[in-house]
C-alpha positions in Angstrom: -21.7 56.0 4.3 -23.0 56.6 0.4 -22.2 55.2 -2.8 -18.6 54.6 -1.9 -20.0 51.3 -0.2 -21.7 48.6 -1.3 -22.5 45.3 0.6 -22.7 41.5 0.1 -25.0 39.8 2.4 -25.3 35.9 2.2 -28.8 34.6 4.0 -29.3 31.0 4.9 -31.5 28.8 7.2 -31.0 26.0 9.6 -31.8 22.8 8.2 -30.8 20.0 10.9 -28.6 20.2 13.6 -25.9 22.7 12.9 -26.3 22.3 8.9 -27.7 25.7 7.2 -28.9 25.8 3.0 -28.2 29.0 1.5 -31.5 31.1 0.9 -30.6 34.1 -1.2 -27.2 36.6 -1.8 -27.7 40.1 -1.8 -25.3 42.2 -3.9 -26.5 46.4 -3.1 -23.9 48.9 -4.6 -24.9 51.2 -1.9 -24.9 50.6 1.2 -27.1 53.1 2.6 -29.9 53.3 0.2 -30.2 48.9 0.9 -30.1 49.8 4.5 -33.2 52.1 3.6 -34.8 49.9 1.1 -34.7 46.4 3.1 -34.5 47.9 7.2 -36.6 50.5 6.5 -38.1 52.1 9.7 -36.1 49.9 12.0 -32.7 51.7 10.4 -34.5 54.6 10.9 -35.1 53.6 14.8 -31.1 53.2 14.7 -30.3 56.4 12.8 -32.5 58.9 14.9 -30.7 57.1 18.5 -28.1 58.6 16.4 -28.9 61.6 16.1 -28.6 60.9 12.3 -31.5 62.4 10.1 -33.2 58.9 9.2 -32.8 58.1 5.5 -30.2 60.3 4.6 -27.3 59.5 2.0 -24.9 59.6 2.2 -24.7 59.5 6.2 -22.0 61.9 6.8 -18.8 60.8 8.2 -18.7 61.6 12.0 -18.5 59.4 15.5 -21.8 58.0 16.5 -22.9 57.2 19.7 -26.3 54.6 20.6 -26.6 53.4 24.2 -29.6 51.4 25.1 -31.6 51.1 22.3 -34.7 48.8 22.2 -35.4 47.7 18.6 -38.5 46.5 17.5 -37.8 43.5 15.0 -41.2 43.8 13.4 -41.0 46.7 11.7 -38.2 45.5 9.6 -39.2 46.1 6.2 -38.1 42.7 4.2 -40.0 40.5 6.2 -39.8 37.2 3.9 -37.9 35.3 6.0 -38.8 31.7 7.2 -39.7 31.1 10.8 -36.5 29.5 12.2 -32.7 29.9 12.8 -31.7 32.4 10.3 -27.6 32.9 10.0 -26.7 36.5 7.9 -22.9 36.8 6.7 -22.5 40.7 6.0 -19.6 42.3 4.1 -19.4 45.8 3.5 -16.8 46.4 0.9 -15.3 50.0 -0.8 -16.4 49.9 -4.6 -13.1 51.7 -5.4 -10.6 48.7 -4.5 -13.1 46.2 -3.2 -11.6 46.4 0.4 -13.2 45.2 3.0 -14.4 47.0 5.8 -15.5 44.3 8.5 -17.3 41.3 8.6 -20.3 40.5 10.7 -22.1 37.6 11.5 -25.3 37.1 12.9 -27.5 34.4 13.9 -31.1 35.1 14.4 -34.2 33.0 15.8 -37.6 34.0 13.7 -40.3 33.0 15.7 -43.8 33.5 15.0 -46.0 35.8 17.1 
């Protein structure tokens, strides 16, 4: 995972009921240095369960393995993200041909401490 990625992310919040408002669209042309810019030490957490050096790119292409990991939301670097239901739309994408690679959705309550 290097600079042959790069990833869309759409980010939007519950208004009422089960309407959502679009926050903001991230457009990264590499997909690993984002997940080291905006996860920070929480991709980190993920890449050492790995057995991945954290913040390497490109991670090299291999079969990874993470059973039972507890991650710790609060160390998430970005952390300008309203209290509330939070919905994420990712899209990782090849940059050669724009193909893309899966699509994950995630819905998230942010609560307050």
């Amino acid at each position: 995972m290097g600079r042959e990625y790069r990833l869309e992310c759409v980010i939007q919040s519950r208004t009422f009921g089960d309407n959502f408002i679009e926050l903001f669209v991230i457009h990264e042309k590499n997909l690993c240095k984002a997940a080291n810019t905006f996860l920070g030490e929480f991709w980190y957490d993920i890449q050492r369960a790995a057995q991945a050096i954290p913040g390497m790119c490109p991670i090299p292409s291999r079969r990874y393995h993470i059973r039972h990991l507890e991650l710790d939301f609060r160390i998430i670097s970005l952390q300008t993200f309203p209290f509330g239901k939070l919905r994420f739309f990712l899209k990782p994408l090849m940059n050669k041909n724009s193909e893309i690679l899966c699509c994950l959705l995630m819905e998230v309550e942010n609560l307050p401490e």
